[in-house]
C-alpha positions as a Markdown table, in Angstrom:
| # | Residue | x | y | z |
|---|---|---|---|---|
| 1 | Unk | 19.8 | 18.0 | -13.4 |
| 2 | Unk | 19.2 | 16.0 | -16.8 |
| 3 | Unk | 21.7 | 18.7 | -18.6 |
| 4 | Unk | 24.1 | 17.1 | -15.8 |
| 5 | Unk | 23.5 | 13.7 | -17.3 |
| 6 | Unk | 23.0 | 14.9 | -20.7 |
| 7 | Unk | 26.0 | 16.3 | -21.3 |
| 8 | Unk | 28.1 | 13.6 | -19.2 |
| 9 | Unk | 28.7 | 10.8 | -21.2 |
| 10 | Unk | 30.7 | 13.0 | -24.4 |
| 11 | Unk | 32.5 | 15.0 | -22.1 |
| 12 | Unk | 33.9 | 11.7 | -21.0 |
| 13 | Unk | 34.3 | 10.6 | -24.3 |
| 14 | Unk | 36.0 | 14.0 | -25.1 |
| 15 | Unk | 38.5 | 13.7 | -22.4 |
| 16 | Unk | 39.5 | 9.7 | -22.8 |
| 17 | Unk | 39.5 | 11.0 | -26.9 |
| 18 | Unk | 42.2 | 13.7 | -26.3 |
| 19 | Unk | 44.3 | 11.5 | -23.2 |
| 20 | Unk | 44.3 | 9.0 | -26.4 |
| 21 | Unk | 45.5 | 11.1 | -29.0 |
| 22 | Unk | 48.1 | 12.6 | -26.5 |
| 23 | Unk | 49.5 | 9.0 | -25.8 |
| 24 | Unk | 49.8 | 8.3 | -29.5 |
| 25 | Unk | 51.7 | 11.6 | -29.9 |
| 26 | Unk | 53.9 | 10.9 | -27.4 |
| 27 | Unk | 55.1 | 7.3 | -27.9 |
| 28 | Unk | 55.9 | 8.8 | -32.2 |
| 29 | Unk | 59.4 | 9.1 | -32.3 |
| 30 | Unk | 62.4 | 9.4 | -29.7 |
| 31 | Unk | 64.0 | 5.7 | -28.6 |
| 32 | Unk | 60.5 | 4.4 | -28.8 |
| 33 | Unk | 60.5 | 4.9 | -33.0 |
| 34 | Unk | 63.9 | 3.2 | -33.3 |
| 35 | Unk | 62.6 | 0.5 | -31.3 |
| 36 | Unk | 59.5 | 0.4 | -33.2 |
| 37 | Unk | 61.1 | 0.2 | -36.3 |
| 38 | Unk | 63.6 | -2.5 | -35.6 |
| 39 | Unk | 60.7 | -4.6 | -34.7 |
| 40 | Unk | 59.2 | -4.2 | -38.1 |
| 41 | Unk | 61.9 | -4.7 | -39.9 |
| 42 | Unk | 62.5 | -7.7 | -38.6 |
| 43 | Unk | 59.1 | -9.1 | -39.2 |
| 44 | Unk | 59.8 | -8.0 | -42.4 |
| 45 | Unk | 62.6 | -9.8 | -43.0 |
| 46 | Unk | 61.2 | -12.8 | -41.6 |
| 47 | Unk | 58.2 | -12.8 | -43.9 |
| 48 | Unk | 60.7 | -12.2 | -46.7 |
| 49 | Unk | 63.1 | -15.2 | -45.6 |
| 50 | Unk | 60.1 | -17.6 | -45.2 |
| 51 | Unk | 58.4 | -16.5 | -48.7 |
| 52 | Unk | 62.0 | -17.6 | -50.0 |
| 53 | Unk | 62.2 | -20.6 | -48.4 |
| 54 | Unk | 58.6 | -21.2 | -49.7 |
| 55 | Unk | 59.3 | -20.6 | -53.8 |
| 56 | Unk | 62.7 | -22.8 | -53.0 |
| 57 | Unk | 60.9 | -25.8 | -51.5 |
């Protein structure tokens, strides 16, 4: 019974490790990286506008 317990704990690790990686996997590209995208670019934009608004202050 202690290999029972022994070997629980990583291959609970192993399996919430590979649901992970899946998720990641699937949320890459598709309507979700267009999304994605437009949100960085418009933080981007916004960091740029304010660093302007900074140097012309």
């Amino acid at each position: 019974m202690d290999y029972v317990s022994a070997l629980l704990p990583p291959v609970v690790m192993a399996i919430f490790f590979t649901a992970l990686v899946v998720t990641i996997v699937k949320s890459q590209g598709g309507s979700n990286k267009a999304k994605e995208d437009a949100i960085v670019d418009a933080a981007v934009t916004r960091a740029h506008s304010a660093k302007q608004a900074g140097r012309d202050a």
